[in-house]
LUMVOTI-871292 format. One line per 2 residues: number of its first residue (from 1); their letters; for each residue x, y, z of C-alpha. Coordinates in nm, 2 decimals, decimal comma, always signed. Layout:
REM LUMVOTI-871292
NUM	A	X:Y:Z ~ ...;
This chain:
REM LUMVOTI-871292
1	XX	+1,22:+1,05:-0,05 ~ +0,84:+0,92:+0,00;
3	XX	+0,49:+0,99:-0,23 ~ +0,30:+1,14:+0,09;
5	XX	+0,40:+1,13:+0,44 ~ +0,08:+1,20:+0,57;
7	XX	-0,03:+0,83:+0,53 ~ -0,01:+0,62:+0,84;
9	XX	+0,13:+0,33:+0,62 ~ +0,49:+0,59:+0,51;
11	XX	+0,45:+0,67:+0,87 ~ +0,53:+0,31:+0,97;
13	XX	+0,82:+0,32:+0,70 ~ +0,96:+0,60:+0,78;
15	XX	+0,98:+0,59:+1,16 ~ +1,12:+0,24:+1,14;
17	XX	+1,40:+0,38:+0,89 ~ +1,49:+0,64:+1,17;
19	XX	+1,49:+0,39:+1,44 ~ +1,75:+0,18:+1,26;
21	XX	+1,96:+0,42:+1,09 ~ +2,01:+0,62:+1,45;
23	XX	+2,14:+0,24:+1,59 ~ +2,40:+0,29:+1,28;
25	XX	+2,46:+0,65:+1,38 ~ +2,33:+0,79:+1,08;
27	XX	+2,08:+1,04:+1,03 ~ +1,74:+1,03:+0,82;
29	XX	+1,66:+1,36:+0,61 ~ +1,28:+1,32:+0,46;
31	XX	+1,18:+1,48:+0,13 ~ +0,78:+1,43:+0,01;
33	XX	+0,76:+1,40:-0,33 ~ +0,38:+1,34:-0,36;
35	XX	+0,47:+1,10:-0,64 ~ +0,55:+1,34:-0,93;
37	XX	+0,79:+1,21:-1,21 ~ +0,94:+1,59:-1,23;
39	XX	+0,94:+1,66:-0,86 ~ +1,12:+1,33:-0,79;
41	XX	+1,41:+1,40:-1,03 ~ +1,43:+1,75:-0,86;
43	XX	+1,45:+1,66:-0,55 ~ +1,76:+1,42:-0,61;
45	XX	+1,93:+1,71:-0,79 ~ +1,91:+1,93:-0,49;
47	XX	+2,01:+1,62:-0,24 ~ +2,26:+1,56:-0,43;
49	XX	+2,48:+1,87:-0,34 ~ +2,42:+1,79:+0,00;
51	XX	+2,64:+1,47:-0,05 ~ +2,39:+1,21:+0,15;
53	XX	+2,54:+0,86:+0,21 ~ +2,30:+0,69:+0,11;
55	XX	+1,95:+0,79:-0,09 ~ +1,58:+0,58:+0,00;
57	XX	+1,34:+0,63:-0,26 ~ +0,97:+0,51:-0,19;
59	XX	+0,70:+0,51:-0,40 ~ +0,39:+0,37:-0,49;
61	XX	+0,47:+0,44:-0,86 ~ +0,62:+0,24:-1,08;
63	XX	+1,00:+0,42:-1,09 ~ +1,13:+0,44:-1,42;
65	XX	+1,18:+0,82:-1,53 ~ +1,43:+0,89:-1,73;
67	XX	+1,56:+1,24:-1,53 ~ +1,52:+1,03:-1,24;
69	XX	+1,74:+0,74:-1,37 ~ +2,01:+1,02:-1,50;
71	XX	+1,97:+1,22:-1,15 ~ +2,02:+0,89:-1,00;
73	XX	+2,34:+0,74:-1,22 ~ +2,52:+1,07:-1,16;
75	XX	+2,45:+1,04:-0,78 ~ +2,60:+0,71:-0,80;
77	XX	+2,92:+0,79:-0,98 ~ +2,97:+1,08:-0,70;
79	XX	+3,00:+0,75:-0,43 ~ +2,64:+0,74:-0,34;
81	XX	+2,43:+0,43:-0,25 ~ +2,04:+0,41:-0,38;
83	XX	+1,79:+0,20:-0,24 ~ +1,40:+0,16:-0,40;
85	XX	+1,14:+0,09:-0,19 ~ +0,91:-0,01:-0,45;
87	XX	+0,84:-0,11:-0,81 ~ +1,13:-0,08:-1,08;
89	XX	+1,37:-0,17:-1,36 ~ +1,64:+0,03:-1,25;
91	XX	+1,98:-0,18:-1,13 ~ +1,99:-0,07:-0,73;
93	XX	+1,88:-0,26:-0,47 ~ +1,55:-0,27:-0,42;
95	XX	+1,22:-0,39:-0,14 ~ +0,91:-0,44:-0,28;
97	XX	+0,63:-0,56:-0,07 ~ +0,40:-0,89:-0,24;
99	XX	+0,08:-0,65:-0,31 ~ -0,05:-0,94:-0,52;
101	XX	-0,07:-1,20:-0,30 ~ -0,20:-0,98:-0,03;
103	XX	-0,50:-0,89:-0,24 ~ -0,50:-1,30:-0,36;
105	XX	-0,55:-1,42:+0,03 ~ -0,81:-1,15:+0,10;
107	XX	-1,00:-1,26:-0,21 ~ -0,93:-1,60:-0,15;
109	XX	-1,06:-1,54:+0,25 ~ -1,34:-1,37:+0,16;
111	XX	-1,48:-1,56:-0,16 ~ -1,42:-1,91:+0,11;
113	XX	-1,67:-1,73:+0,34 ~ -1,97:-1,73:+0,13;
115	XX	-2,00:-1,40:+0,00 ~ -2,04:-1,40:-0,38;
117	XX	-2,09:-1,00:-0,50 ~ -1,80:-0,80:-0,39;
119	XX	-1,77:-0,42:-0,44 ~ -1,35:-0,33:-0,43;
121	XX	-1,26:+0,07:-0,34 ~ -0,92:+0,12:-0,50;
123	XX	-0,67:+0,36:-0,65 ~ -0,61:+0,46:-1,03;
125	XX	-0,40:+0,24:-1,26 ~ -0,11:+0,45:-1,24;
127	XX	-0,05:+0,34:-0,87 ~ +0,12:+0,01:-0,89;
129	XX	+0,07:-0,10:-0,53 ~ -0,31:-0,04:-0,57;
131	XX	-0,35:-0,22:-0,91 ~ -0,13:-0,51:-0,78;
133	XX	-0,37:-0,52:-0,52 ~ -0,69:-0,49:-0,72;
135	XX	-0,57:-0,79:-0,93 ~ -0,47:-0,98:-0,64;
137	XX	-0,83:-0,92:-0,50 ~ -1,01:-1,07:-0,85;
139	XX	-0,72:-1,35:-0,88 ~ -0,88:-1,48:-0,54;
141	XX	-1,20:-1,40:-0,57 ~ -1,26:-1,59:-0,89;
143	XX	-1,04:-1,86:-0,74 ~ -1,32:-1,88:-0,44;
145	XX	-1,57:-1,96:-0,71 ~ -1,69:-1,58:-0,73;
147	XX	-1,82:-1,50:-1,09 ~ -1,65:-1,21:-1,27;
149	XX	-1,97:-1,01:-1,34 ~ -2,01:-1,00:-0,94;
151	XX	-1,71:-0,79:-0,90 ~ -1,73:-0,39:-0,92;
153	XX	-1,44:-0,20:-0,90 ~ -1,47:+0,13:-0,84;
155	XX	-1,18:+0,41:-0,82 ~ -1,14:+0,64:-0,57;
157	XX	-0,91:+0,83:-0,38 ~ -0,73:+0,60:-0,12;
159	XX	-0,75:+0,75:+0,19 ~ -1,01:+0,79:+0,49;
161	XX	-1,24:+1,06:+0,34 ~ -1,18:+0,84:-0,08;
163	XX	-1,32:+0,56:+0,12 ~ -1,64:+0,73:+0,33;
165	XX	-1,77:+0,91:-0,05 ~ -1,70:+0,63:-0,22;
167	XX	-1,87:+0,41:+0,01 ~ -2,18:+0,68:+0,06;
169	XX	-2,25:+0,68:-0,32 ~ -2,27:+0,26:-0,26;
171	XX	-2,51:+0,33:-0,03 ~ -2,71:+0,54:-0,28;
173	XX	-2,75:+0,30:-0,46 ~ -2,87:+0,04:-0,24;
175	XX	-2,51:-0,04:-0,17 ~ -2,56:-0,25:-0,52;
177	XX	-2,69:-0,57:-0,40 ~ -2,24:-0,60:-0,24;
179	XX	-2,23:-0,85:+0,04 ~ -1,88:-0,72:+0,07;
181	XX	-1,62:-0,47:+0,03 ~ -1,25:-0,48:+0,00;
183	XX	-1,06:-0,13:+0,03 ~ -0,74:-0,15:-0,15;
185	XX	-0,60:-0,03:+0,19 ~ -0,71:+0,08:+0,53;
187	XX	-0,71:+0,38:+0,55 ~ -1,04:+0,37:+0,24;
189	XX	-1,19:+0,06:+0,50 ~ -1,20:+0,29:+0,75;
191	XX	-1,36:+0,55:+0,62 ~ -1,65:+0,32:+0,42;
193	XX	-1,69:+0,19:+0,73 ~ -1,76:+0,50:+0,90;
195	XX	-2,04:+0,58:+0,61 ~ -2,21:+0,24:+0,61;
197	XX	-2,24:+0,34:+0,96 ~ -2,34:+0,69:+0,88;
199	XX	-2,66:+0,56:+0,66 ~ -2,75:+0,30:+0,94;
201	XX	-2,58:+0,00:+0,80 ~ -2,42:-0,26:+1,01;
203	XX	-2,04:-0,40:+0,99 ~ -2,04:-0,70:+0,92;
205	XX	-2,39:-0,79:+0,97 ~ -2,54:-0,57:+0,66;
207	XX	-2,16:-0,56:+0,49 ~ -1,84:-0,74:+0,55;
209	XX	-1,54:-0,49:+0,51 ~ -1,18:-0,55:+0,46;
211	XX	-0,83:-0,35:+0,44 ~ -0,46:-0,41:+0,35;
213	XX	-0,17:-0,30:+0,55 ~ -0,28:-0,31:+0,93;
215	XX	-0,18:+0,02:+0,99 ~ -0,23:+0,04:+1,39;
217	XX	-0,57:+0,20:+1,36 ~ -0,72:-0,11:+1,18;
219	XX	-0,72:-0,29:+1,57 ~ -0,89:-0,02:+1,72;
221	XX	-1,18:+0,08:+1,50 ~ -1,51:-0,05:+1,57;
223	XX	-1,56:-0,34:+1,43 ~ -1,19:-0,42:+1,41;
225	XX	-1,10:-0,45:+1,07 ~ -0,97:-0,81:+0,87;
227	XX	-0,72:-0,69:+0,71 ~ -0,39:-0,82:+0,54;
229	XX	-0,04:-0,72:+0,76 ~ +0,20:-0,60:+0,55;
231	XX	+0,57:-0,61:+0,71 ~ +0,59:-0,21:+0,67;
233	XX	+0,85:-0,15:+0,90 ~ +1,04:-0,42:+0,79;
235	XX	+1,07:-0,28:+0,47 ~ +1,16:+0,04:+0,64;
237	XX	+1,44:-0,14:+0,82 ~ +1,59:-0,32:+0,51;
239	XX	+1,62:-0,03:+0,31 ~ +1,82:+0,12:+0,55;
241	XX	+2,03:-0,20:+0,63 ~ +2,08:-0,18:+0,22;
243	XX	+2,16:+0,18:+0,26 ~ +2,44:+0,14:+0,47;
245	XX	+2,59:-0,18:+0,36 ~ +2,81:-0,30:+0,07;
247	XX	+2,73:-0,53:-0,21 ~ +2,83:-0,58:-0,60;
249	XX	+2,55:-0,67:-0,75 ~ +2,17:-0,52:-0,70;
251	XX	+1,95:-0,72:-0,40 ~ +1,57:-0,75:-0,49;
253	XX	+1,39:-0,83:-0,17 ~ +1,03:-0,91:-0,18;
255	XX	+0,84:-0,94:+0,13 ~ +0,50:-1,09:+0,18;
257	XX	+0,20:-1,02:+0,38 ~ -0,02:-1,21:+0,66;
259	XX	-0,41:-1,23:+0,65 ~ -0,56:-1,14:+1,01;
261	XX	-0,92:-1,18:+1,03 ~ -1,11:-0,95:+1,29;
263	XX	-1,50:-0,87:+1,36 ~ -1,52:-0,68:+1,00;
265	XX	-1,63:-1,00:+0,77 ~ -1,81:-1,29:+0,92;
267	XX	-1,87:-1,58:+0,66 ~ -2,24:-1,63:+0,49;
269	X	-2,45:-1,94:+0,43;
């Protein structure tokens, strides 16, 4: 079960959980849930008469319905294994990625190269992986030495097109005196990028840019996008290693990121 599977970064999950559950001989079965507490509980309900091995729930919600946990605890008394890819209380294994240190070294990265008002594009609230970010990103910018009342946050919707009206209404304003923005994930980078470029500004020269993930687009754009690699596929390829294996006690895996620095930022005076 994933939120959206239109996003490159489930993509990169997903594919890698079908890569190494076909080396196990297993199948993958994918059900989009688009992140809805009701829809979520439904869907186990119905995969459970289907009588799967082994269940993968991703999201980028924080898991704790209580339909879900019931649809899940009745799965689990039928034989079934369950695996969370994400944030939770509930007592299965779980892989969470470390969303707030990637945010931290991208704030950190970008408050170290000079620039001192910062605009960052995220999700709402009720996303975890986006507000886990978001704090990351102020943790390490105001550990850079970049004063709070420099830092806008604004919400938007966190993909391509989120990104490019998000990023046109900056520019409507003068872009608001930002020397830099930094999308919550790609996917928003890319597309502010493509409207800075739109209304004639230049990346990184007028605006530094930066993105979480490294989805495989993030290398190709123009500029090539800094960016913070998170080990998606990995996490893909856990779950299904916990899918599939045997243990007594609930595994919490938490994997971190990597900062890679491209020809989106460039460090002021």
């Amino acid at each position: 079960m994933a939120d959206d599977l239109t996003t490159p970064s489930m993509g990169m999950v997903v594919a890698a959980m079908e890569r190494e559950a076909r080396t196990a001989g297993a199948f993958v079965t994918v059900s989009s849930t688009m992140a809805a507490s009701e829809r979520q509980s439904q869907t186990v309900r119905v995969l459970r008469s289907l009588r799967p091995r082994a269940l993968v729930l991703t999201s980028s919600r924080y898991l704790d319905d209580e339909r879900l946990a019931k649809e899940l605890a009745a799965y689990e008394r039928e034989g079934g294994r369950v695996v969370i890819v994400g944030h939770t209380d509930l007592t299965y294994d779980s892989i969470n990625l470390d969303n707030h240190g990637a945010g931290h070294s991208m704030g950190v990265f970008v408050a170290e190269s000079g620039h001192r008002r910062v605009v960052i594009l995220t999700g709402g609230q009720e996303m975890r992986n986006m507000a886990e970010r978001t704090d990351g990103f102020v943790a390490g910018l105001r550990a850079g030495g970049v004063a709070e009342r420099d830092i806008r946050i604004i919400r938007c919707k966190v993909d391509r097109q989120g990104g490019f009206e998000a990023a046109r209404a900056l520019v409507a304003e003068g872009t608001a005196g930002a020397q830099a923005v930094l999308a919550s994930n790609d996917a928003v980078a890319i597309g502010a990028m493509s409207a800075f470029r739109e209304a004639g500004l230049s990346v990184p020269e007028d605006i530094s840019v930066t993105g979480i993930d490294d989805i495989p687009l993030a290398g190709d754009v123009t500029p090539r996008l800094t960016t913070v690699a998170l080990p998606l596929a990995q996490s893909g390829v856990e779950a299904i290693r916990f899918a599939l294996g045997d243990a007594q006690a609930p595994r919490r895996l938490i994997l971190a990121g990597r900062l890679v620095v491209r020809d989106s930022t460039r460090a002021r005076p």
